[in-house]
TORPA-4810 file (N, C-alpha, C, O; in nm, 3 decimals):
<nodes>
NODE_1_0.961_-0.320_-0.966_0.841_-0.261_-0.907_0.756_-0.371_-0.842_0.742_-0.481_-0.896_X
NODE_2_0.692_-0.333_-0.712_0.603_-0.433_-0.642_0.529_-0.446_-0.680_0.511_-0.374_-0.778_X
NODE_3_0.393_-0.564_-0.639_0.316_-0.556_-0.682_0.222_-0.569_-0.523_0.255_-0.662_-0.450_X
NODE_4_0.113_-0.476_-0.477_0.060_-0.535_-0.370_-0.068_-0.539_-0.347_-0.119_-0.427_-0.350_X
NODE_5_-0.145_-0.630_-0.325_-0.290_-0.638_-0.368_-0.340_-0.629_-0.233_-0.324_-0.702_-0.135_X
NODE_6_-0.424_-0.492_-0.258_-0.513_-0.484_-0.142_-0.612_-0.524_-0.111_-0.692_-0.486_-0.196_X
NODE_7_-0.684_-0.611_-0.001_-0.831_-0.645_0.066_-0.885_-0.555_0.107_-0.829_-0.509_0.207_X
NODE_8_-0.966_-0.508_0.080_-1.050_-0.387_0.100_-1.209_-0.405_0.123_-1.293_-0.325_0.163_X
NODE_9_-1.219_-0.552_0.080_-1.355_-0.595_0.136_-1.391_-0.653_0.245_-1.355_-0.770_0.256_X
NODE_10_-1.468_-0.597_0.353_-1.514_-0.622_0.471_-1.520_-0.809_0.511_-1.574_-0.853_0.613_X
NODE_11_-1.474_-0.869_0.439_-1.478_-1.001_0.454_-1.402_-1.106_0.432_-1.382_-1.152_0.320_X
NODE_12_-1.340_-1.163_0.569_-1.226_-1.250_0.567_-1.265_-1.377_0.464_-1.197_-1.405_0.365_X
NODE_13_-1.335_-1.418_0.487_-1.356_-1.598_0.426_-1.337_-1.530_0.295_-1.240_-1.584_0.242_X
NODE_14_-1.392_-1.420_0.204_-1.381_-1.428_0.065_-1.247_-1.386_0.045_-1.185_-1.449_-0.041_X
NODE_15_-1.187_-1.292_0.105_-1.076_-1.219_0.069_-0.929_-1.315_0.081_-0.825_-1.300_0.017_X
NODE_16_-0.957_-1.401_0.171_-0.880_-1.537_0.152_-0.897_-1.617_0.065_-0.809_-1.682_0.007_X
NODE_17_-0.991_-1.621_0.049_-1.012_-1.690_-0.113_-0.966_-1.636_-0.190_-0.891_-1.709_-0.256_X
NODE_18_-0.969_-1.541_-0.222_-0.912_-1.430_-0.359_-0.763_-1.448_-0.347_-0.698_-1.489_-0.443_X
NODE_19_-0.698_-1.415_-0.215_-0.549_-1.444_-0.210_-0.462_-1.557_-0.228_-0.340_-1.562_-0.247_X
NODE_20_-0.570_-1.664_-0.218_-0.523_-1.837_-0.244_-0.559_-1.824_-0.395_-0.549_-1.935_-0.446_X
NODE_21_-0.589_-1.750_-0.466_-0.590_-1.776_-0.630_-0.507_-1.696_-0.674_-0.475_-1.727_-0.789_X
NODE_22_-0.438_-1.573_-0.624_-0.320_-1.517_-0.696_-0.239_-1.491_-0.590_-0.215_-1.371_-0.605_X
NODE_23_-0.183_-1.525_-0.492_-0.088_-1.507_-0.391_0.050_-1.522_-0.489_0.132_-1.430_-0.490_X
NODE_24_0.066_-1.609_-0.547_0.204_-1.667_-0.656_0.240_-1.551_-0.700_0.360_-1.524_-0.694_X
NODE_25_0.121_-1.424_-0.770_0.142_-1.306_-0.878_0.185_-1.185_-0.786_0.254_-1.102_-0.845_X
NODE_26_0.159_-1.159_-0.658_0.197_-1.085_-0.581_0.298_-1.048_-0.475_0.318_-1.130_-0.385_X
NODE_27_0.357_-0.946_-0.475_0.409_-0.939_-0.399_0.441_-0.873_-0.244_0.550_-0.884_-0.187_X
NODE_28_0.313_-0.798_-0.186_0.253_-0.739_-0.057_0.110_-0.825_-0.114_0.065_-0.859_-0.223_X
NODE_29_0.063_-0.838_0.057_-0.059_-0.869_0.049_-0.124_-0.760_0.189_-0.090_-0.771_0.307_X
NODE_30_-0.206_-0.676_0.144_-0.221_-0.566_0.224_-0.381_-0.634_0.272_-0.449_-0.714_0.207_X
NODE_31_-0.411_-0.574_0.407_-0.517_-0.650_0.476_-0.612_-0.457_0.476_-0.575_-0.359_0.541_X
NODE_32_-0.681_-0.462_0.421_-0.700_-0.342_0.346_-0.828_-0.242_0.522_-0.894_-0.302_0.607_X
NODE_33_-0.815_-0.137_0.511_-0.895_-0.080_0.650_-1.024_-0.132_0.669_-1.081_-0.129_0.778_X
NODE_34_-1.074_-0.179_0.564_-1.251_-0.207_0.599_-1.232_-0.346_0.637_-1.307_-0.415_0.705_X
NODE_35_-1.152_-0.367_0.599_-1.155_-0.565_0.630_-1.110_-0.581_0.787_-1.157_-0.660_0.869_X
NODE_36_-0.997_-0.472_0.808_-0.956_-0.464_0.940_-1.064_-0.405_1.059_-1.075_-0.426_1.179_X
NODE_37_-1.115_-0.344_0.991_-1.261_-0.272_1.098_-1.347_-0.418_1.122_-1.397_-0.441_1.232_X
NODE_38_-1.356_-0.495_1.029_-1.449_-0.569_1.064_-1.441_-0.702_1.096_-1.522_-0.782_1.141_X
NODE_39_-1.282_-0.712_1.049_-1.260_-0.852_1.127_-1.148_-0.852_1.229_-1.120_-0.963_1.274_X
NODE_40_-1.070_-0.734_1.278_-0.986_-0.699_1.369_-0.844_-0.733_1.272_-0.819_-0.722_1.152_X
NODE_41_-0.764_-0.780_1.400_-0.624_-0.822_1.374_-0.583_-0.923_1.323_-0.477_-0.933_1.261_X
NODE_42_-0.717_-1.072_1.358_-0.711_-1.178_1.349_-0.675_-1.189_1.154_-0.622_-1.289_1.105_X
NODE_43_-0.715_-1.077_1.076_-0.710_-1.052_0.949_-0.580_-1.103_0.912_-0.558_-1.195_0.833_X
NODE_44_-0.472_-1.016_0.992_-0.352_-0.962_0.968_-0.263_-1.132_0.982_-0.196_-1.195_0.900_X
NODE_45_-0.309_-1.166_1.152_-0.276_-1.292_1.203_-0.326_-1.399_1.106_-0.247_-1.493_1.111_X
NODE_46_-0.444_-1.428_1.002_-0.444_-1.533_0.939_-0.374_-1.519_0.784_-0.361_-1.618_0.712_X
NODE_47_-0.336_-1.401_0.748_-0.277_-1.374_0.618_-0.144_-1.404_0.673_-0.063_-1.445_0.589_X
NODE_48_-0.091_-1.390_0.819_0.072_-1.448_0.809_0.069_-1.578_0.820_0.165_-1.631_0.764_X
NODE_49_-0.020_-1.665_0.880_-0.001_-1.797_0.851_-0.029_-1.923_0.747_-0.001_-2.042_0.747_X
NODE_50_-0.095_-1.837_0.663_-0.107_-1.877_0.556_-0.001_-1.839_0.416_0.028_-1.912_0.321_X
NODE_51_0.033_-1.734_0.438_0.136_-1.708_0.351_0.273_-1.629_0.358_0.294_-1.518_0.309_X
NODE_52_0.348_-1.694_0.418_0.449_-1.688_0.480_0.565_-1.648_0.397_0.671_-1.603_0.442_X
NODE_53_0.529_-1.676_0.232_0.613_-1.649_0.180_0.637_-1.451_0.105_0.731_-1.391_0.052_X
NODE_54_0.489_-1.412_0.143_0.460_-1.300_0.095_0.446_-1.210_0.241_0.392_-1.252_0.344_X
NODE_55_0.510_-1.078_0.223_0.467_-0.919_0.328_0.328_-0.905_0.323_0.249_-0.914_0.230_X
NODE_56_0.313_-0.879_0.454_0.169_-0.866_0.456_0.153_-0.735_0.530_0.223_-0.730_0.632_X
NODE_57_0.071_-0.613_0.503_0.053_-0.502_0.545_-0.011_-0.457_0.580_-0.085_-0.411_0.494_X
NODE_58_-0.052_-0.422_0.728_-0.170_-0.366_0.790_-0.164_-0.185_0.743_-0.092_-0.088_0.766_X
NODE_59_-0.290_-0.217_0.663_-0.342_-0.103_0.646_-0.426_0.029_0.742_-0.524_0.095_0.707_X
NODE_60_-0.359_0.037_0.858_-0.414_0.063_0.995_-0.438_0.225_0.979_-0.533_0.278_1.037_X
NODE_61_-0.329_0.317_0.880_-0.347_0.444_0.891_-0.377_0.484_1.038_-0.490_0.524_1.067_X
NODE_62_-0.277_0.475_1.133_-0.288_0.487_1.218_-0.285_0.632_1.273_-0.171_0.668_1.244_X
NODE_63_-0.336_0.718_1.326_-0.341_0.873_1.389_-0.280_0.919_1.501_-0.215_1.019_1.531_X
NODE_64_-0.328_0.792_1.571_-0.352_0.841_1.738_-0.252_0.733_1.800_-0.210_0.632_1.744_X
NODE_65_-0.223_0.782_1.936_-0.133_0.658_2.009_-0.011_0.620_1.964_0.101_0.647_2.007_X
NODE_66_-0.056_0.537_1.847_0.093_0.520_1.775_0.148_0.335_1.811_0.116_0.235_1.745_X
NODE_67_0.232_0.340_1.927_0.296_0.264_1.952_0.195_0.124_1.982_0.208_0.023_1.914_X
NODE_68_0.114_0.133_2.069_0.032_0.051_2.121_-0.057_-0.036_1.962_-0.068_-0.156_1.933_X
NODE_69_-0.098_0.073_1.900_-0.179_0.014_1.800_-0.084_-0.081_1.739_-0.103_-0.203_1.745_X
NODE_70_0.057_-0.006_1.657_0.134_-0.090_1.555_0.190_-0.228_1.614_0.222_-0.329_1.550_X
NODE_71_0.195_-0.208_1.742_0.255_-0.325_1.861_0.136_-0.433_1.830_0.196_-0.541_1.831_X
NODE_72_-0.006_-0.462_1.803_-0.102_-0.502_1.787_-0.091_-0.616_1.627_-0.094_-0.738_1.609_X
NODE_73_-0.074_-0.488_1.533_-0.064_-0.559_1.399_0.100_-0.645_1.385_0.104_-0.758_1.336_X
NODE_74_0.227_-0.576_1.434_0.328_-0.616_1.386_0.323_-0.759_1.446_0.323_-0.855_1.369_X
NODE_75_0.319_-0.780_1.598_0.292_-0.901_1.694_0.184_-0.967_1.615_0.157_-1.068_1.679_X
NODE_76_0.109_-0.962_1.509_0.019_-1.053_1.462_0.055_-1.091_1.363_-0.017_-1.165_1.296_X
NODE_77_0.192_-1.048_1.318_0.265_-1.121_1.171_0.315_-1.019_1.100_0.424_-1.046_1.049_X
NODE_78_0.244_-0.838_1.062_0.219_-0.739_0.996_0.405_-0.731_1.001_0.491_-0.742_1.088_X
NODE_79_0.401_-0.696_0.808_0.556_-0.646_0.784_0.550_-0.553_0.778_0.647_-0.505_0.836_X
NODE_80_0.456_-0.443_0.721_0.428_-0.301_0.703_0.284_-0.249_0.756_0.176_-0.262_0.698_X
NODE_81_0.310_-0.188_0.877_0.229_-0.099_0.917_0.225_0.066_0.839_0.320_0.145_0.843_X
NODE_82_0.086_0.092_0.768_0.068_0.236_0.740_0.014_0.333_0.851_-0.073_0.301_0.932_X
NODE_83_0.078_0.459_0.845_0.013_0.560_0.908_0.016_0.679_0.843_0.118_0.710_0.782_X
NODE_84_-0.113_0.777_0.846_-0.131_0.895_0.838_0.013_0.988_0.805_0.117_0.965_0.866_X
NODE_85_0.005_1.064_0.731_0.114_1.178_0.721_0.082_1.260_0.783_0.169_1.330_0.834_X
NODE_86_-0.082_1.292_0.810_-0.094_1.410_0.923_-0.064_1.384_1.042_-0.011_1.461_1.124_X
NODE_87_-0.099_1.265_1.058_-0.027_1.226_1.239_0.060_1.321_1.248_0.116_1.366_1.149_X
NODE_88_0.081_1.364_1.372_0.169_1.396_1.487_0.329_1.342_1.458_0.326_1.220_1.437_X
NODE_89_0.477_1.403_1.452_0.594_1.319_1.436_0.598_1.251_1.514_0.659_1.145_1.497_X
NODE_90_0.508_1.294_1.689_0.534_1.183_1.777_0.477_1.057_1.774_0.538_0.954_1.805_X
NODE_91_0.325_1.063_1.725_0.259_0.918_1.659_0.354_0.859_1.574_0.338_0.738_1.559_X
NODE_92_0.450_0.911_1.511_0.482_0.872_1.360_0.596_0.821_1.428_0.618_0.706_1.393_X
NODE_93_0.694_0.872_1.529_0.789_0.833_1.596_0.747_0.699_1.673_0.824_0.605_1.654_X
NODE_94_0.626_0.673_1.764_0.634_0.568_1.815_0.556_0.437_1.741_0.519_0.337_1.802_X
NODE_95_0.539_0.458_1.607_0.504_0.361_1.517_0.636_0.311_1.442_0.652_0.192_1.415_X
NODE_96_0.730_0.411_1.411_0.887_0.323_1.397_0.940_0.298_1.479_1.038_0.226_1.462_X
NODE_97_0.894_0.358_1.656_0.986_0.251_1.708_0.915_0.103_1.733_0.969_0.020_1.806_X
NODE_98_0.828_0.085_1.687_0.775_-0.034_1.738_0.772_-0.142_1.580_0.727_-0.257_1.580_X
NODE_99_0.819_-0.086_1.483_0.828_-0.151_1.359_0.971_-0.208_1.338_0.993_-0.291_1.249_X
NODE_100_1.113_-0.139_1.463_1.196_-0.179_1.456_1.235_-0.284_1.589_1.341_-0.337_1.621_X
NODE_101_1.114_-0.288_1.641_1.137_-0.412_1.734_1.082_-0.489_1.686_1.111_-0.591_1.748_X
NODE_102_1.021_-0.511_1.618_0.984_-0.605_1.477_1.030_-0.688_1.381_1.009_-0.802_1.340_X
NODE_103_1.133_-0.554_1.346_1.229_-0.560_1.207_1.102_-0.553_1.086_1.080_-0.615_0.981_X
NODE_104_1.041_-0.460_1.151_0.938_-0.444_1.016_0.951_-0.307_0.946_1.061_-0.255_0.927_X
NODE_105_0.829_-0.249_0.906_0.826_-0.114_0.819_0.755_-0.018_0.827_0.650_-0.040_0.886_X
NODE_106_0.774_0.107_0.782_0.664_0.198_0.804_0.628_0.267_0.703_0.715_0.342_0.658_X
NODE_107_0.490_0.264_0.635_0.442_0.331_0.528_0.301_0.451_0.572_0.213_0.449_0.658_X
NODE_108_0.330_0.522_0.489_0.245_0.652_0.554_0.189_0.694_0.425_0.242_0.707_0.315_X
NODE_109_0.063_0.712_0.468_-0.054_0.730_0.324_-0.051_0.902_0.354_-0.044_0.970_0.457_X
NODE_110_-0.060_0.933_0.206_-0.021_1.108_0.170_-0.139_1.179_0.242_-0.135_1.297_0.274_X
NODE_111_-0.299_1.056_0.275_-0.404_1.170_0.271_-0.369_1.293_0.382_-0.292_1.303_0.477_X
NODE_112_-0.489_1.398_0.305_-0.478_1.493_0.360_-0.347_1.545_0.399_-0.343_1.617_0.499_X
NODE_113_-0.234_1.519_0.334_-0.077_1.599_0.360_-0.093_1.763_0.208_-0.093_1.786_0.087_X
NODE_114_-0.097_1.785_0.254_-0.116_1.924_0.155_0.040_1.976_0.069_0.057_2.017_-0.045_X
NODE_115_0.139_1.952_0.186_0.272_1.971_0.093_0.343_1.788_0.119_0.367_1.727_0.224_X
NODE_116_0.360_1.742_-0.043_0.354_1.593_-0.035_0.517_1.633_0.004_0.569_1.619_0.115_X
NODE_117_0.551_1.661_-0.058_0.770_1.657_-0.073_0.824_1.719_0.020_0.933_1.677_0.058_X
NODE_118_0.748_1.875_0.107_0.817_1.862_0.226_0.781_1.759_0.320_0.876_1.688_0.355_X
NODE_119_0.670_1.731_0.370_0.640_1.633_0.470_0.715_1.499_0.410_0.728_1.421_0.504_X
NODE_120_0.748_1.463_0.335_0.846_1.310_0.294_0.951_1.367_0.355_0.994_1.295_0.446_X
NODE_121_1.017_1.478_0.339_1.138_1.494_0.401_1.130_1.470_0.566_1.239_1.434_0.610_X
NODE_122_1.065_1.477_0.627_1.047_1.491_0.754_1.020_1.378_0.768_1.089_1.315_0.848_X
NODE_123_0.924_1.315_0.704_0.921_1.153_0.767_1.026_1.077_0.747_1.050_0.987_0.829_X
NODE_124_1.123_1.100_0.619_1.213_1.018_0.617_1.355_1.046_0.752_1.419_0.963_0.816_X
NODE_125_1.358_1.149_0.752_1.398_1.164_0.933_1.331_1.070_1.039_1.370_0.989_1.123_X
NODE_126_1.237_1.109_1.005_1.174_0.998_1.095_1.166_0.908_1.131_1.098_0.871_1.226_X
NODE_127_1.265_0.823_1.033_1.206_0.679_1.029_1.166_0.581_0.895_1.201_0.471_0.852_X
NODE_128_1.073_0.686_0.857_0.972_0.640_0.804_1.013_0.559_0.640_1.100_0.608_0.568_X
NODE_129_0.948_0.450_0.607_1.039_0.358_0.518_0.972_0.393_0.365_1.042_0.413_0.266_X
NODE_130_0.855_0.398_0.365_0.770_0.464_0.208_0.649_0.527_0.218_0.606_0.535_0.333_X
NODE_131_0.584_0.571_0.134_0.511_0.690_0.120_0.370_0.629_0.040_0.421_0.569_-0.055_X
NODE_132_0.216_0.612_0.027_0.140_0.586_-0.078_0.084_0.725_-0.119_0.034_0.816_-0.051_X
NODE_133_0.110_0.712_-0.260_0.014_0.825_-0.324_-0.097_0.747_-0.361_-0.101_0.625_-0.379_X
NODE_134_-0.209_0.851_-0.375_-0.332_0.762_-0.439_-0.291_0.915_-0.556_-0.253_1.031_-0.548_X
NODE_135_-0.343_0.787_-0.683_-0.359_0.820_-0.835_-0.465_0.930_-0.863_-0.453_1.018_-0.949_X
NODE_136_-0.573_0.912_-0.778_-0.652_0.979_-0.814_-0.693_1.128_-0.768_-0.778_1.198_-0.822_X
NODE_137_-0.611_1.161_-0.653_-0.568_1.281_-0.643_-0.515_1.342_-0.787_-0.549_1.460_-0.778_X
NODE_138_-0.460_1.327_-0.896_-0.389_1.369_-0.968_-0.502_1.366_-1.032_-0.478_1.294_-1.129_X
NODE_139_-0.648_1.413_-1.041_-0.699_1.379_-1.202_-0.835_1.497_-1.111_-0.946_1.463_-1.069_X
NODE_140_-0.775_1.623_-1.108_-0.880_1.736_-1.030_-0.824_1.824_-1.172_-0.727_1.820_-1.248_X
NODE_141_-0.968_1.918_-1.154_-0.950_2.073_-1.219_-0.984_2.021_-1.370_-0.949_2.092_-1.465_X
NODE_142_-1.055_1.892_-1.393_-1.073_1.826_-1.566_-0.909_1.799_-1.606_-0.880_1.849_-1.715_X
NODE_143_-0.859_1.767_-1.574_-0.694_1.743_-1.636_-0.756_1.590_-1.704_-0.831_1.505_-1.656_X
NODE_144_-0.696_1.597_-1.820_-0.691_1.487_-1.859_-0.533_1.372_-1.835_-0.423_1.417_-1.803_X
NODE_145_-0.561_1.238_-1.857_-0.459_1.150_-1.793_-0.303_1.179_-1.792_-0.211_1.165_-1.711_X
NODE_146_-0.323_1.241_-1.960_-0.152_1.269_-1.954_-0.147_1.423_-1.847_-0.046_1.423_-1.776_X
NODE_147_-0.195_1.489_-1.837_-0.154_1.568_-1.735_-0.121_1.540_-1.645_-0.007_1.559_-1.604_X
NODE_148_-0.228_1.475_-1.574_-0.275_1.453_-1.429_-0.111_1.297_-1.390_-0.087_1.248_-1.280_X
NODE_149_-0.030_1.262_-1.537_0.039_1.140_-1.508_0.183_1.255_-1.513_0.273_1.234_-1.432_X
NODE_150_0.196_1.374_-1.611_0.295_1.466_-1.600_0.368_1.491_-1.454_0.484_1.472_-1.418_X
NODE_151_0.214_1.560_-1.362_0.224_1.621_-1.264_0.186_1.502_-1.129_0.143_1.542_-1.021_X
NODE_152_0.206_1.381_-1.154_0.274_1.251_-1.073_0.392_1.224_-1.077_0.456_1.204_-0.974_X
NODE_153_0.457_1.216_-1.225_0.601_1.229_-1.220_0.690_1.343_-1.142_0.797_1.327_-1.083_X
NODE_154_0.595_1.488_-1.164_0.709_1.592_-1.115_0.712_1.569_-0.948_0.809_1.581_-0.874_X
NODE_155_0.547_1.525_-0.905_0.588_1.515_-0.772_0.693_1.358_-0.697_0.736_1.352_-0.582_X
NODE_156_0.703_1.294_-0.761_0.746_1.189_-0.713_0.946_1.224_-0.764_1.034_1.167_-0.701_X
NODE_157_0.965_1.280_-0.831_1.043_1.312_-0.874_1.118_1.433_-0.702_1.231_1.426_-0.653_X
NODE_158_1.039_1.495_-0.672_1.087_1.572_-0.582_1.055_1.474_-0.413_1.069_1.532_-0.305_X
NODE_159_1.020_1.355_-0.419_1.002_1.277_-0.275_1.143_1.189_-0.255_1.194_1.111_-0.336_X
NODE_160_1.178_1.218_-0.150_1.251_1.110_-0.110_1.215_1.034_-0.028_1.213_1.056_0.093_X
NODE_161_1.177_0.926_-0.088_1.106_0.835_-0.022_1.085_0.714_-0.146_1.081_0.757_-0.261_X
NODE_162_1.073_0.574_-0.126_0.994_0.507_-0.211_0.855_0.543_-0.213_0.787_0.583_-0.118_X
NODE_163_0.814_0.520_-0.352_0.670_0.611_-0.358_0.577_0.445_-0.412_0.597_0.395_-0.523_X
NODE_164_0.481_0.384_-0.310_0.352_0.342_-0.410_0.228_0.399_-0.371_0.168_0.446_-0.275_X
NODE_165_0.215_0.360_-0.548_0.089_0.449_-0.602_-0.012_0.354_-0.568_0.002_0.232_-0.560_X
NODE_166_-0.134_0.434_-0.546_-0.285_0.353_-0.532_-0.401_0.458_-0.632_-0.375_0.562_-0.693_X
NODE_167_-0.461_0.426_-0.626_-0.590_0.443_-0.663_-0.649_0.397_-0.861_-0.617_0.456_-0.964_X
NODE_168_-0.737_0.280_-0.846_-0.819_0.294_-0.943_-0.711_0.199_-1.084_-0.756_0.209_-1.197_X
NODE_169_-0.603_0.131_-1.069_-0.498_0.102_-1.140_-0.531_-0.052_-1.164_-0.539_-0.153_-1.095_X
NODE_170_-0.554_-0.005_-1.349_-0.585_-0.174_-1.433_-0.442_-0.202_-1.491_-0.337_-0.141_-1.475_X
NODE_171_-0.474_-0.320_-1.566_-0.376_-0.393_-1.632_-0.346_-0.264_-1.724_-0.228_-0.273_-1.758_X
NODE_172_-0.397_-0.164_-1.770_-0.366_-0.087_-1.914_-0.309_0.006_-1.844_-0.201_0.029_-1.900_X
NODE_173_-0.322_0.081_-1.739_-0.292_0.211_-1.702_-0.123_0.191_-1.631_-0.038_0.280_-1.622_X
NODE_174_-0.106_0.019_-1.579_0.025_-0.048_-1.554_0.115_-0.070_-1.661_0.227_-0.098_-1.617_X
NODE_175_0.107_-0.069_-1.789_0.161_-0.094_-1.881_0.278_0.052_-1.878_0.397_0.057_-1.908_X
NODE_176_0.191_0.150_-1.834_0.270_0.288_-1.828_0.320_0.339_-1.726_0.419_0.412_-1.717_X
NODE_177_0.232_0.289_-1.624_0.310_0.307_-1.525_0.474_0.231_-1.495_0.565_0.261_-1.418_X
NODE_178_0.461_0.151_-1.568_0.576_0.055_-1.500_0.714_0.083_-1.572_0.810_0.007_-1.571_X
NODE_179_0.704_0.214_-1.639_0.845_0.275_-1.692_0.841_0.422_-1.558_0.931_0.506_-1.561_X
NODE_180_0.766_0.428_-1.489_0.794_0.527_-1.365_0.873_0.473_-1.255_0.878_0.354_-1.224_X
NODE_181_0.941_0.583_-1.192_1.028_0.591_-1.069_0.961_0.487_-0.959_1.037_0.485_-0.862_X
NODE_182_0.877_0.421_-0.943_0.757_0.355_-0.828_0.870_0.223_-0.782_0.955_0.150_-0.834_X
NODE_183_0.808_0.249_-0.651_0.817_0.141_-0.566_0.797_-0.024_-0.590_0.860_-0.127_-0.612_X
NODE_184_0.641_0.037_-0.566_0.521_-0.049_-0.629_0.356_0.026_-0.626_0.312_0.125_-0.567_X
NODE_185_0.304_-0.058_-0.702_0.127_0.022_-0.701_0.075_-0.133_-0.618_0.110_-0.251_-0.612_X
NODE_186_-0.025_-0.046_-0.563_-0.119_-0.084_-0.462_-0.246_-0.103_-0.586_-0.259_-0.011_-0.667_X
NODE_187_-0.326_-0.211_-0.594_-0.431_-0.266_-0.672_-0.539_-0.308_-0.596_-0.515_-0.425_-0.564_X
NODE_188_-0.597_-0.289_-0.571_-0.741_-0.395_-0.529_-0.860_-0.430_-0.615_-0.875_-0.548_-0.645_X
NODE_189_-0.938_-0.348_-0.653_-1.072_-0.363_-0.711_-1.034_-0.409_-0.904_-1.125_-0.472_-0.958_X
NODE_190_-0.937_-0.385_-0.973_-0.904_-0.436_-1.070_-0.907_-0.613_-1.056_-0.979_-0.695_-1.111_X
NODE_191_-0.824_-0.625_-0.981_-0.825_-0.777_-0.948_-0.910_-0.868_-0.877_-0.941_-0.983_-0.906_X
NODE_192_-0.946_-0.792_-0.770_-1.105_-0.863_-0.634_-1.217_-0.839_-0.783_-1.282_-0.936_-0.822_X
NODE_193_-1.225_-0.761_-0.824_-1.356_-0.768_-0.882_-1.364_-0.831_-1.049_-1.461_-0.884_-1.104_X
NODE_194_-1.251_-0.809_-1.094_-1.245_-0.942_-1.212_-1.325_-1.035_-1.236_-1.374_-1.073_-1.129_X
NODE_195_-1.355_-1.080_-1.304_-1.445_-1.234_-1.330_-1.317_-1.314_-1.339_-1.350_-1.429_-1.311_X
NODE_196_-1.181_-1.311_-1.366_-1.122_-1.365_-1.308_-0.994_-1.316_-1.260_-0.914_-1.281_-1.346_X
NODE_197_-0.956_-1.305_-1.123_-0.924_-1.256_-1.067_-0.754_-1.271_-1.127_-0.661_-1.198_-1.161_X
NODE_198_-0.779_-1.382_-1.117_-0.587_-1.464_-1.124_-0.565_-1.435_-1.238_-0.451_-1.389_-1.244_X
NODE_199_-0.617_-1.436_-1.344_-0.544_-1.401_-1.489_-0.556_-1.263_-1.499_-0.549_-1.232_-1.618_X
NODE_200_-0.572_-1.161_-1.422_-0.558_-1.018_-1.442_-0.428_-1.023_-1.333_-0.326_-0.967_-1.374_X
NODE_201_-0.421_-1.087_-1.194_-0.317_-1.072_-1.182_-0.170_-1.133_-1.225_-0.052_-1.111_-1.197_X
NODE_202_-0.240_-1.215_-1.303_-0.109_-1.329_-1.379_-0.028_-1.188_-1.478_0.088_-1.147_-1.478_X
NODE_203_-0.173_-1.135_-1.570_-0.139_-1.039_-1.635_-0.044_-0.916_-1.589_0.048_-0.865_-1.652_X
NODE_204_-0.079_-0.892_-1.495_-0.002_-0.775_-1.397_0.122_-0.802_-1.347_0.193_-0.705_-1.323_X
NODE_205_0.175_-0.944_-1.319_0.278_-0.993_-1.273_0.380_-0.960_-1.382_0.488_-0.904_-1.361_X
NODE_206_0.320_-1.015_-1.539_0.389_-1.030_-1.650_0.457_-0.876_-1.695_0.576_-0.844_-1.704_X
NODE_207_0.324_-0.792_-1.720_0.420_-0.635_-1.676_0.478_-0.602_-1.640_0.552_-0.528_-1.705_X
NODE_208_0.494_-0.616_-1.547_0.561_-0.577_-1.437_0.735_-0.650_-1.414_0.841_-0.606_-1.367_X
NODE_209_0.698_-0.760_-1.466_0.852_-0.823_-1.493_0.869_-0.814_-1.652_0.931_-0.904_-1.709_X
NODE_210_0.821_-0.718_-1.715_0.867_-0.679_-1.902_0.825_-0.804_-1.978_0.889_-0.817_-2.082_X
NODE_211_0.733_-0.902_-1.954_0.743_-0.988_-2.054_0.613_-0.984_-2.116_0.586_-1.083_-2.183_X
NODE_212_0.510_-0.874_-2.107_0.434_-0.844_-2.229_0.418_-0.674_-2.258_0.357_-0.634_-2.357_X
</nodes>
């Protein structure tokens, strides 16, 4: 299972900082949408030259156009461009073709997809290389965790697709996750907001490879 830590804070100088203290523990380094709104591409372009040894993923959720945008992030280093599941197949079509003049990837965030397992089927026609669920979709109607983790399994169970999970995911809630079907989980605010950042993701690394 991956591990990929998202930037999600509007600010390059810190969020590079954060990645030069656990880059070693990770394995995607996602340039998260608010960071990209506010510092462009150049985001995408200084996370590939600095760490060359790790995927780096523009979090672009792209809608519209398609080709032109992903042509933007991939040409700036980007291994995985995300887009929308509601997009259009033709947005969704000219974002893999421009991820395979690349030799890169295409990940498509569930929001707003209402049927998760048919629409995976269709994207994976498509192209399309993995899927993010966010976690916290699963925790409506008062369900408590083991429910709301029941009815994550049944749906991921019916996707074909690699599935990572996002939303809201600490060192404790990974301990359990990491006997599930997953890809990898998507992390940000567990680790950016730590008092220390690197030993939660040192911790997370260690999970994740069974050795605590």
């Amino acid at each position: 299972m991956k591990l990929q830590l998202a930037l999600d804070r509007p600010d390059l100088t810190r969020e590079l900082e954060l990645v030069g203290s656990v880059a070693r523990y990770v394995d995607l380094i996602e340039a998260g949408t608010p960071l990209l709104i506010r510092e462009g591409i150049r985001a995408v372009r200084e996370l590939r030259r600095r760490y060359r040894g790790r995927l780096v993923v523009a979090d672009i959720k792209v809608v519209d156009a398609g080709e032109p945008i992903a042509e933007l992030a991939f040409a700036a280093g980007a291994n995985v461009v995300t887009v929308l599941g509601c997009a259009s197949d033709e947005v969704i079509e000219r974002v893999v073709r421009s991820a395979r003049r690349y030799d890169g990837e295409v990940m498509v965030d569930s929001l707003c997809v209402d049927d998760i397992p048919r629409r995976a089927r269709e994207l994976r026609g498509l192209g399309v290389n993995s899927i993010c669920i966010n976690r916290r979709g699963f925790r409506k109607h008062k369900q408590n965790k083991e429910e709301a983790h029941r009815r994550l399994l049944a749906l991921i169970e019916e996707i074909d697709l690699p599935v990572y999970l996002a939303g809201g995911i600490d060192a404790a809630e990974l301990t359990r996750l990491r006997e599930d079907p997953l890809a990898g989980v998507i992390v940000g605010a567990a680790i950016a907001e730590a008092a220390s950042p690197a030993e939660v993701a040192r911790q997370m690394r260690q999970i994740l490879d069974g050795k605590t």
